[in-house]
Structures are given as structure tokens and as C-alpha cells.
C-alpha positions, -999 to 999 in steps of 0.1 A, spaced: 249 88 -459 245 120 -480 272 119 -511 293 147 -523 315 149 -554 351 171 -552 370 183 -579 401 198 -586 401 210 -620 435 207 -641 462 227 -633 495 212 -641 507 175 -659 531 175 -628 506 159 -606 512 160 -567 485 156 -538 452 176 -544 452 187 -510 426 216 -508 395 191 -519 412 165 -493 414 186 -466 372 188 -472 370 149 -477 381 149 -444 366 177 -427 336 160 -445 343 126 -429 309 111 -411 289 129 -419 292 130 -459 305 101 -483 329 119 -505 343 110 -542 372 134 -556 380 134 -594 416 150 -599 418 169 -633 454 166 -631 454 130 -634 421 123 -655 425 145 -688 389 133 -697 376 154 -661 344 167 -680 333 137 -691 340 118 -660 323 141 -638 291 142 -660 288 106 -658 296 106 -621 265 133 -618 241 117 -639 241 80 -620 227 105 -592 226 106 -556 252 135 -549 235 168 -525 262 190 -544 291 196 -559 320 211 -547 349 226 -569 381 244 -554 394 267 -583 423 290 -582 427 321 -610 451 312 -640 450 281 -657 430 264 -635 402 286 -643 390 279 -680 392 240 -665 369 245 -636 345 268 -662 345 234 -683 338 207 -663 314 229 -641 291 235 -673 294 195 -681 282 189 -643 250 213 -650 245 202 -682 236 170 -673 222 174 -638 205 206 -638 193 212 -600 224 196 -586 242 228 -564 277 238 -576 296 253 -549 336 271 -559 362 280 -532 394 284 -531 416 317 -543 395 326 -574 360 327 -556 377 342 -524 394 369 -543 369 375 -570 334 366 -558 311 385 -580 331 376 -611 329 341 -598 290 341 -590 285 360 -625 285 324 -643 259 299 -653 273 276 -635 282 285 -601 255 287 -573 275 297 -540 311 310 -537 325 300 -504 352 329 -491 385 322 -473 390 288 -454 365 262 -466 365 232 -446 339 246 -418 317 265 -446 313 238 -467 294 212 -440 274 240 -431 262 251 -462 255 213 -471 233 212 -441 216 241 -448 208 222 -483 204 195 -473 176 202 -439 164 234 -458 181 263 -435 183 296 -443 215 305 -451 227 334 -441 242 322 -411 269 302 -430 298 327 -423 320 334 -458 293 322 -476 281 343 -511 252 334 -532 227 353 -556 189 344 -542 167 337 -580 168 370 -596 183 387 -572 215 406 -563 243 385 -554 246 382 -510 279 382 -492 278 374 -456 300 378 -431 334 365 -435 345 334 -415 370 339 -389 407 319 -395 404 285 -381 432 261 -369 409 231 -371 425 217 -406 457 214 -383 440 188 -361 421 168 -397 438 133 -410 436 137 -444 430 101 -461 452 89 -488 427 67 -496 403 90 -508 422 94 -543 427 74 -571 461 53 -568 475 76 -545 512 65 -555 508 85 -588 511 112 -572 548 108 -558 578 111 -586 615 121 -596 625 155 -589 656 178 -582 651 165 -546 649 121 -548 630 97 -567 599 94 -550 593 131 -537 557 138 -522 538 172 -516 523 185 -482 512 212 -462 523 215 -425 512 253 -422 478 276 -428 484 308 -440 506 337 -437 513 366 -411 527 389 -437 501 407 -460 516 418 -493 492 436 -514 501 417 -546 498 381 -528 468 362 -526 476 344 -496 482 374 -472 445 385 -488 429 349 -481 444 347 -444 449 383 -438 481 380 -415 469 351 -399 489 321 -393 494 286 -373 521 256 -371 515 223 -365 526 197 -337 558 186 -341 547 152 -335 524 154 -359 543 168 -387 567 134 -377 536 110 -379 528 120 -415 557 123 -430 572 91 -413 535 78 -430 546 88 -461 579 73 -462 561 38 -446 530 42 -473 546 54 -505 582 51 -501 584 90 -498 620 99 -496 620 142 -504 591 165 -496 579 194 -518 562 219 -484 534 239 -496 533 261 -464 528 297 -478 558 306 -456 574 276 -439 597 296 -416 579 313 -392 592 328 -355 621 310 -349 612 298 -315 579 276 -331 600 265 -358 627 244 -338 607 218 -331 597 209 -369 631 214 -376 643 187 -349 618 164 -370 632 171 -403 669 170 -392 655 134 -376 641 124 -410 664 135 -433 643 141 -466 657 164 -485 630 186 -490 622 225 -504 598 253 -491 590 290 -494 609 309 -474 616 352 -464 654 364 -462 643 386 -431 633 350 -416 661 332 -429 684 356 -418 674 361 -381 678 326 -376 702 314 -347 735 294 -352 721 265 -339 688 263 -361 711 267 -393 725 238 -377 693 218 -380 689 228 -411 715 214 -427 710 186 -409 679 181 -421 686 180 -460 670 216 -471 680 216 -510 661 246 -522 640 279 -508 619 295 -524 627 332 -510 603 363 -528 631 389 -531 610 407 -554 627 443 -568 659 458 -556 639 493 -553 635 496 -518 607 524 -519 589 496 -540 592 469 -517 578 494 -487 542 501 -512 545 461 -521 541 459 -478 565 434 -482 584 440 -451 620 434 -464 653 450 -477 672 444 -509 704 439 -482 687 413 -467 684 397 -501 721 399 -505 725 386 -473 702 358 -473 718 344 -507 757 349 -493 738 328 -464 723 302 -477 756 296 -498 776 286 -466 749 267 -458 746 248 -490 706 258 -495 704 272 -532 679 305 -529 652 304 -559 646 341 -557 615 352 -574 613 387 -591 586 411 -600 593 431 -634 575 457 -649 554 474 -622 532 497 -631 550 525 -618 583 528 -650 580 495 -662 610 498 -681 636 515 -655 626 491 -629 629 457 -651 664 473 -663 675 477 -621 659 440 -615 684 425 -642 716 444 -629 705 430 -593 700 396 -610 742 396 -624 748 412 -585 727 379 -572 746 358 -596 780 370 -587 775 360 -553 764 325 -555 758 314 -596 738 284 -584 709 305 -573 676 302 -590 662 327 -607 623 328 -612 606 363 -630 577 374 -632 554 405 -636 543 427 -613 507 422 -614 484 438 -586 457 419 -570 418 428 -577 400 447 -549 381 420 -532 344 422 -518 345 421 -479 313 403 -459 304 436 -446 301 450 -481 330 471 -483 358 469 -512 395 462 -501 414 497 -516 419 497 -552 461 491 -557 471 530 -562 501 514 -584 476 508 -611 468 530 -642 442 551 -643 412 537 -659 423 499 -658 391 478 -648 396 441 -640 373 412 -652 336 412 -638 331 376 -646 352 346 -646 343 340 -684 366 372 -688 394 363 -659 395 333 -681 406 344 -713 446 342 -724 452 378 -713 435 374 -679 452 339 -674 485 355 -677 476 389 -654 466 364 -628 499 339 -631 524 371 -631 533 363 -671 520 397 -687 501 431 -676 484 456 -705 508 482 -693 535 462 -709 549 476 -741 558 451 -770 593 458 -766 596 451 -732 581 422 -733 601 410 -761 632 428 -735 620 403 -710 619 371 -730 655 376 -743 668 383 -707 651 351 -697 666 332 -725 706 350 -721 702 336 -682 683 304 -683 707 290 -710 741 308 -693 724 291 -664 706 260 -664 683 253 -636 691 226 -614 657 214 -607 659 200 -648 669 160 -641 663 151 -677 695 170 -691 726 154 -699 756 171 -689 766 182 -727 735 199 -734 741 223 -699 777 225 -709 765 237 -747 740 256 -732 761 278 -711 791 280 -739 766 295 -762 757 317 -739 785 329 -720 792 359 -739 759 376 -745 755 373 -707 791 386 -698 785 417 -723 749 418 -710 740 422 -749 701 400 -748 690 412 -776 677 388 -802 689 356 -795 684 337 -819 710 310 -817 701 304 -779 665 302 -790 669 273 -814 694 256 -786 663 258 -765 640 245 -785 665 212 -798 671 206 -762 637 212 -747 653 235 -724 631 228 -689 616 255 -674 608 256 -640 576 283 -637 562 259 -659 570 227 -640 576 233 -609 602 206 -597 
């Protein structure tokens, strides 16, 4: 049997499940012996892949990369793998190739950039290579033929095959390293019940990978696996990936019976419009079933922003959802968008009075910001360009190769942490509102922290945030660093 090597190049120290390369293990399964390497685990992925290469007998290799961090890793090991076997095929998907194709295929070391879903493309372009096919009839496939200009064809239709894959825990490494303490129990675990999203807002790269498109899973089988889980590893909380775990309300009451069955505490991503239209009795199951924490992208308090964001929600209904999920004891992690391009300044100032309104109504509520960062227009298979975000500033260009999306400043755009519209002093504005209200309040998600050091934390804090005076703190930046204050963009739970 035909060998292929995955990768998922480092991305975090808080390792969980790299389910994207073994969703293709499995879709692989029969037909291709599969080996995945998990950056995240092995800090030594370069070398390890290298070796792994040069003892030969692998038709390709196949690397799924998302923008940010993960970049400058996939960049490295990628140039180890053709370093030492030159002719070996090095295939990317994932986000980063999907949203940025030519960038991605304008590398050394990439040879095909698979668009969109994955599982499907992949076993057909290894047969292709493998039985030399043409490949042109590989749908979301994009390559550059020797010395020639770069091919994109047709994109590949959404699929609800992965739903109906068993993904092997076997095919990783000690697959109990990757269950640990969080916010939610001691042995939390990370899966996916969902694919994709039927929302499309223009600054997320899910709604442009699925384009609206969405599906659940059986009910019975979202009980099997996670039942597995708690039989296998002694799983006790679940971390969901889905990209929007509550969905119409009718499909979602049978997952819910499951998880009110189960009982794992557990914490997703979530909309207020979806929280809030749901019925008496599926609020019901959901306390039941032990939902700690949502994830819920509230965004700006601007309205007219949220209706060019084509986010499809209110700033009421972010109110709401927060007084909702109060009396239902769900703490709301509400992420926020600073700084759009549009007055940078006058919006971040509105976001942070929203913030104290947030805060007023239920003080345990998470608070995640970020900046407003538009997505890239993105090559289509039929050779168009998706429109060019109007929000952004004339003559801003992106990146053209992934070398360049690579690069600190790039990194940041991509993970929502800086934009070049950004004056110094609001970004230095920004950093000492995040430091008034992470110390005034310390994230629950942070299990290391003794009470004293949340109590000191917040005493310090509690008049620069009740006179809303952020400016320069230096005492609350020392307390941060002598405490290690935890912060959750950064880990995650």
C-alpha cells in the first residue's frame, strides 16, 4: 500500500486532537497507509519529518496550514521535507491555501494547494500521482504546471461525507496527551460534531471556506464518540470546535438530548440571534447538559457596522443573549472587533463603553478583543476574485506570497492582534484597556491562580476601571507579569 506522511505544523503548546490531518487519515483509510507527525507535540517537527522522508517510500506529503502562527511552521518543516527529498510532492490545504492560493503556490516548497474541504481532493489528486492522470479533473485543486502560470480549477462542491468518516485515535502518537486540565474538568478532549457555517461574514474565514453551507451530525453518532472518549481516555468535558454549534433549533434537540444524557461540561461557539430564539425547553437541555462557556462573536455595538460585517445580528441581541445566559448559568465569552478601518479610534472608544454596559449586566462574562482585520480577496475556480473589502484603505495591498503573510506584521493581521491603519497610540490605548479589565477581571478559564493573586488583581485595579482612567498602568503591568497573569487568546482553555 502507497504511504503518505500528514503534518500539522505547530500552532499552540496547548495541544488538543489534530483533527483536520485525521479527518484525511481516515478518508485515506484503504487505500493509503498514513503516518501523521503533530508539531504541537514534537518541537523537533523539521527534523523528524526529514528523517521520516529520507527512509523513503511516501507518494507525497500532505500539510494542512492555517494563516498566523501556524504559517512560518508549516514554511519550515515544508523546506526540511524538500530539502532532503527533492521530487517528493508537497501538497497544503486547509485556511491559508484556501484563502490565499497564489501566495501559497508562490513558495519553493509547495507543489499543489488544495481549496475548501480536503478529504475528497486529496485521494484524488494522489491518484492522479500516483497512475499519472491529468489533473485537471481534481475539483478545488491549484497547481503551477513547470514554468508556467499557476492553474485553479473548479472548486469542489461542500460535502457531508467527513460526517459519516471514523476518525482513528490510533493514528496519533499517545493519543492521551492530547486530553488535560481546563476551566471545564481534568481530562477535557477536543472534537468536531459540525462542518461549516451558514452565515457568511466577510471578515471570517469559515463563512469564506464553506460559503453558507452547513451540516449536523446523527445524534447517535455524536453519543458513540463521545461515550468513546469517556470509555478510551477517561474524557470527562469537551472543548466543540463546530464553527457554530447551535444551528436551527429543530436539528439541534437531538444533540442536546445527548449532551444533557452525558453530562460533560463542555464549551462551544455560539450566535446571540441563535441563543436567543431558543425554546424554553431546549434551555432546559441545556443546562442539563453542563454548558460552562460560549463563545458568542458580538463584535461592535455599531449597528451600521455589523450590517457591512454581514454579520446578521443586533447589539440588543447581545444584551439580551448575556442577561440570558446569566439565568441560565452559561458565562458568554464575547469576542470584539476594535479598530476598523472605518474611525479606528471612535469605534474602539464605543466598543469599551459597551464592554462596562456588558460587564454591568453579568461581571463574569468573558471578554476576548481583537482587531478588525478584513479578509484577503480570494481566487475563485472560475478565475474570478471575491470583492476587495470596501472597508479597507485605499492603496493597502496584502501579501503575494506566504514568505510575506509570514512575517510578524502579517502573523498579527491574520490572528486579529494589529492592522497598519493602527496608530501607535491606539494601540498602546488598547493594551492598557486590556490590562484595566483583564486584571479588574480575571478570566475564569485561568486554573493555575490562587485565590489571592485574583483578589490582588482586582483590588489594584478596581479604581482605574471604575474611573475608566487606562492610561499607563504601570503598577497592573508589573502585577501581571509577577503573577503570570493567564491569558486566554493565547491559551485557549
Amino acid at each position: 500500500m502507497k504511504r503518505l506522511l500528514l503534518i500539522n505544523p505547530r500552532i499552540t503548546s496547548n495541544a488538543r486532537f489534530p483533527l483536520a490531518v485525521m479527518h484525511l487519515a481516515a478518508a485515506l483509510k484503504g487505500r493509503y497507509e498514513t503516518r501523521i507527525l503533530d508539531g504541537n507535540l514534537d518541537r523537533h517537527l523539521p527534523e523528524t519529518a526529514a528523517a521520516a522522508v529520507r527512509e523513503g517510500g511516501y507518494a507525497a506529503v500532505g500539510l494542512s496550514v492555517m494563516g498566523g502562527p501556524q504559517l512560518p511552521a508549516a514554511l519550515a518543516v515544508s523546506r526540511a521535507i524538500r530539502a532532503a527529498a527533492p521530487g517528493l510532492p508537497i501538497v497544503w490545504g486547509g485556511y491559508f491555501p484556501t484563502l490565499c492560493t497564489d501566495a501559497a503556490l508562490n513558495s519553493d516548497c509547495v507543489d499543489y494547494a488544495l481549496r475548501g474541504q480536503g478529504e475528497q481532493g486529496l485521494v484524488e489528486l494522489l491518484d492522479a500521482l500516483t497512475e499519472d492522470k491529468p489533473l485537471d479533473q481534481v475539483a478545488g485543486l491549484s497547481w503551477r504546471p513547470e514554468g508556467g502560470e499557476v492553474v485553479h480549477n473548479a472548486d469542489r462542491a461542500f460535502s457531508t461525507a467527513p460526517l459519516q468518516m471514523d476518525v482513528s485515535y490510533d493514528e496519533v502518537d499517545d493519543p492521551q496527551r492530547y486530553l488535560g486540565p481546563t476551566y471545564l474538568g481534568r481530562r477535557t478532549t477536543g472534537y468536531q460534531a459540525a462542518l461549516g457555517c451558514r452565515y457568511r461574514c466577510s471578515f471570517c474565514g469559515v463563512a469564506a471556506m464553506f460559503r453558507g453551507k452547513t451540516a449536523l451530525p446523527e445524534a447517535e453518532r455524536l453519543e458513540r464518540d463521545l461515550r468513546g472518549l469517556q470509555a478510551r481516555f477517561g474524557a470527562d468535558s469537551v472543548q466543540f470546535y463546530d464553527h457554530n454549534f447551535f444551528d436551527r433549533e429543530v436539528d439541534m434537540q437531538p444533540l442536546l438530548e445527548v449532551l444533557a444524557r452525558l453530562q460533560m461540561p463542555w464549551w462551544c461557539y455560539a450566535r446571540a440571534d441563535a441563543l436567543q430564539g431558543l425554546s424554553a425547553s431546549s434551555w432546559a437541555l441545556v443546562r442539563r447538559s453542563r454548558l460552562r462557556m460560549a463563545y458568542i462573536g458580538a463584535e461592535s455595538p455599531n449597528d451600521s457596522l455589523l450590517r457591512d460585517m454581514r454579520k446578521g445580528t443586533r447589539s440588543d441581541q447581545t444584551l439580551a443573549v448575556v442577561e440570558t445566559c446569566r439565568a441560565n448559568g452559561v458565562v458568554p465569552e464575547l469576542s470584539f472587533m476594535l479598530a476598523p478601518p472605518q474611525d479606528p479610534e471612535g469605534e474602539t472608544e464605543r466598543t469599551f463603553d459597551f464592554i462596562r454596559q456588558v460587564k454591568r449586566l453579568h461581571p463574569a462574562a468573558e471578554i476576548m478583543l481583537h482587531i478588525h482585520t478584513p479578509l484577503p480577496p480570494r481566487r475563485l475556480g472560475d478565475g474570478r476574485w471575491t470583492p476587495r473589502d470596501p472597508a479597507l484603505p485605499k492603496g493597502f495591498t496584502f501579501p503575494d506570497s506566504a514568505d510575506a503573510w509570514a512575517q510578524k506584521e502579517w502573523v498579527d493581521y491574520w490572528c486579529h492582534k494589529d492592522a497598519p491603519w493602527l496608530s501607535p497610540a491606539l494601540r498602546e490605548r488598547i493594551r492598557d484597556f486590556r490590562t484595566v479589565l483583564g486584571c479588574r477581571f480575571p478570566t475564569l478559564t485561568d486554573i493555575r491562580a490562587p485565590g489571592w493573586q485574583r483578589a490582588a488583581l482586582r483590588a489594584a485595579s478596581a479604581w482605574r476601571y471604575r474611573l475608566a482612567r487606562y492610561d499607563q498602568p504601570r503598577e497592573l503591568r508589573w502585577l501581571e507579569r509577577a503573577v503570570k497573569l493567564w491569558d486566554p487568546q493565547l491559551n485557549a482553555l
